[in-house]
N, C-alpha and C positions, 0 to 999 in steps of 0.2 A: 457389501462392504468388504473392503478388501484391504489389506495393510502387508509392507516387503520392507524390513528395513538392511537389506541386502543391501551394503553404500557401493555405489560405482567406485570401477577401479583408475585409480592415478595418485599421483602425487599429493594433491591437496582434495580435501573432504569435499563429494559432492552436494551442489544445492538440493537438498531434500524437500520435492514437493508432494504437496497432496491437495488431491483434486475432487470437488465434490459440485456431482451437477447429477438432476433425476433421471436425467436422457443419458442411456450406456452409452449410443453413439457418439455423444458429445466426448465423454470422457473415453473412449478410448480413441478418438481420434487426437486429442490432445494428447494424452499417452503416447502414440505414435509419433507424434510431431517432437515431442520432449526425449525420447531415444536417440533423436538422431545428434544432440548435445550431448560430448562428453563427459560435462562438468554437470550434467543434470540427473538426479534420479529421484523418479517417478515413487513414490517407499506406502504409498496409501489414496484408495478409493473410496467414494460416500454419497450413497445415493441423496441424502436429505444431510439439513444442517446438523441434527443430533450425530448421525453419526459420525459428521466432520470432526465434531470439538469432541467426542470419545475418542476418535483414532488422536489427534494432535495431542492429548493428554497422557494419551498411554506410549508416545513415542515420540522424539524432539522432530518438527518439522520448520525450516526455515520461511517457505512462500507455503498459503493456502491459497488456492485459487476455486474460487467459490459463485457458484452460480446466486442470482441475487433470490430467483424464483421457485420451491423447492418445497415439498412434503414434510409434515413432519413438524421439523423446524427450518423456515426459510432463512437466506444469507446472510436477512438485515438482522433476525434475531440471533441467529449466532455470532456474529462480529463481536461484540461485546464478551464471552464465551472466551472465543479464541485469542483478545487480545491480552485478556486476563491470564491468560496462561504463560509459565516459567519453566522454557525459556517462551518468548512471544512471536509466533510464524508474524511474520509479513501476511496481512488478509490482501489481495488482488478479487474485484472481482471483476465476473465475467457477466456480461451485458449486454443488450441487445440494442438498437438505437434509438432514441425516443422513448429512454425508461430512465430520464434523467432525475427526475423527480428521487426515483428509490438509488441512483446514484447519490443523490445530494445525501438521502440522507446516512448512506453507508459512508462517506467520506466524514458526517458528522462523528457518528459512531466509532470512527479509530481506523476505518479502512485504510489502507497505502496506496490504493487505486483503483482505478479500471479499466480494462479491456474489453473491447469490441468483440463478441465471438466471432464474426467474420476477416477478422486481420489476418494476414499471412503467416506464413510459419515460422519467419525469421521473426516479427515482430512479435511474435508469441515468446521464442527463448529470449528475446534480448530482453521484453518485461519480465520471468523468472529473473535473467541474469540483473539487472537493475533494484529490482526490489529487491532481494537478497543483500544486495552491497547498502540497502539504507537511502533509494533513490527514489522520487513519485514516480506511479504507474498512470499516463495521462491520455488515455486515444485519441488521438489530434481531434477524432471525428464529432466528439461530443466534448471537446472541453471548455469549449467557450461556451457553449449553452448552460454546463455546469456551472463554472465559474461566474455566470451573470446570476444565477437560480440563488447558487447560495450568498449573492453580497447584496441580494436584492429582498434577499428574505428575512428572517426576522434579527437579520445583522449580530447572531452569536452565532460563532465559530469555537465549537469543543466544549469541554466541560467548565468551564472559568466564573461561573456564575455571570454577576451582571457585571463584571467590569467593563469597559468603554475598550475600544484599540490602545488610548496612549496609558491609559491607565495598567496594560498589560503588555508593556513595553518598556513601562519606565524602571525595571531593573536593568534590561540590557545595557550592556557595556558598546560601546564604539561599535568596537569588534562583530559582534553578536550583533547589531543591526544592519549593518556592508551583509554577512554573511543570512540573516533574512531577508534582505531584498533581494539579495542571488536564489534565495530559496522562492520568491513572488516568480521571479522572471523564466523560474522554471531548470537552473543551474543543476546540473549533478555535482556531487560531491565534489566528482574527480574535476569538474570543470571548474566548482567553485574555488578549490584547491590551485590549480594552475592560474587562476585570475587575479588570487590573494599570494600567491605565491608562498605555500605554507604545503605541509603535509598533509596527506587525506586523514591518517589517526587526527591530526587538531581540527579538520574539519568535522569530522563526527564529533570531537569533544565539544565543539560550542554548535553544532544541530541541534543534542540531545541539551545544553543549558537553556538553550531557547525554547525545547518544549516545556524544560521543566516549570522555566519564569512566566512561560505565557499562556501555562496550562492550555496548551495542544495536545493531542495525544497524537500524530502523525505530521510528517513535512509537508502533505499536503495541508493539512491545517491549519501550519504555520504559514504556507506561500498564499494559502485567501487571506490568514491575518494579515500578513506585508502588503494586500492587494486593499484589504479594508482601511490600513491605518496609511495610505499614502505609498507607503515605502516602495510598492513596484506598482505600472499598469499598463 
């Protein structure tokens, strides 16, 4: 276990990640890859899920990127852990292909996404950089399988009790369901933003009204509910 809250140097605050996988190799090769981003710094290491949510508690971390499989305490039981925490890391995890089942159920849990361990290096920062901004982390390679797994399963999405899709939708404003179907179709912010022609601060203000109304705890959570209730497919 290892923790740096040394911030990289520049003009605005770096994305503060921390990385928890049982394999060193794993994590120091993502380490390496994540240096070579200016705007990224690497600030804590975790062999197992326990020591993920000790390090993230004891130091603010924006993205955790967490292996799903792991000693101790594994990804899925941390998740909950980590999201609970103030301020709240971005959970990403990291996945291997045909482990979608424990993807399904991390994205239930409050996850922001997941990534492929095998994807390239670019597509490694650009998911730090994307979740950090408040974006799903989706790897092309498994998101349909995902996306069929959980609308085909026991048809709840988040914590919302037993409410129905329209039944947790009928607070949304106009507004707030254009900007859930951008969130189904897979939109970032910034695209959302440019399509409504509005500011990215008002896109985050009605992202975050529509977890509140629809008891999501993630945008991923909200774009399977815009996929279950109609609104995108």
């Amino acid at each position: 276990m290892t923790a740096d809250a040394t911030p990289a140097a520049g003009t605005r605050p770096a994305i503060r990640v921390l990385i928890a996988d049982d394999e060193e190799m794993i994590r120091h090769g993502v380490r390496l890859i994540l240096r070579h981003a200016e705007d990224i710094d690497v600030v804590a290491e975790a062999a197992n899920g326990a020591e993920a949510v000790d390090l993230a508690a004891r130091q603010p971390v924006d993205v955790a990127l967490v292996d799903i499989r792991m000693p101790v305490l594994d990804g899925l039981a941390a998740i909950g852990q980590l999201v609970a925490l103030d301020p709240k890391p971005q959970v990403v995890m990291l996945t291997t292909f045909g482990d979608e089942e424990n993807v399904t159920r991390a994205l239930q849990a409050g996850a922001s996404g997941f990534l492929l361990k095998d994807e390239g290096p670019q597509e490694l920062i650009s998911a730090v950089r994307a979740a950090a901004a408040g974006d799903a982390v989706l790897s092309p390679g498994v998101t349909g399988h995902v996306v069929k797994r959980m609308l085909q399963g026991s048809g709840r999405i988040g914590p919302a009790g037993g409410r129905n899709p329209d039944e947790r939708l009928a607070a949304l404003t106009d507004r707030e369901r254009e900007v859930l179907a951008m969130l189904g179709e897979g939109l970032s912010n910034l695209e959302i933003g440019r399509r409504l022609e509005i500011g990215l601060g008002t896109v985050k203000t009605h992202v975050g009204r529509i977890l509140d109304k629809t008891g999501t705890e993630s945008r991923v959570q909200a774009a399977l509910l815009a996929h279950q209730a109609g609104l995108a497919h």
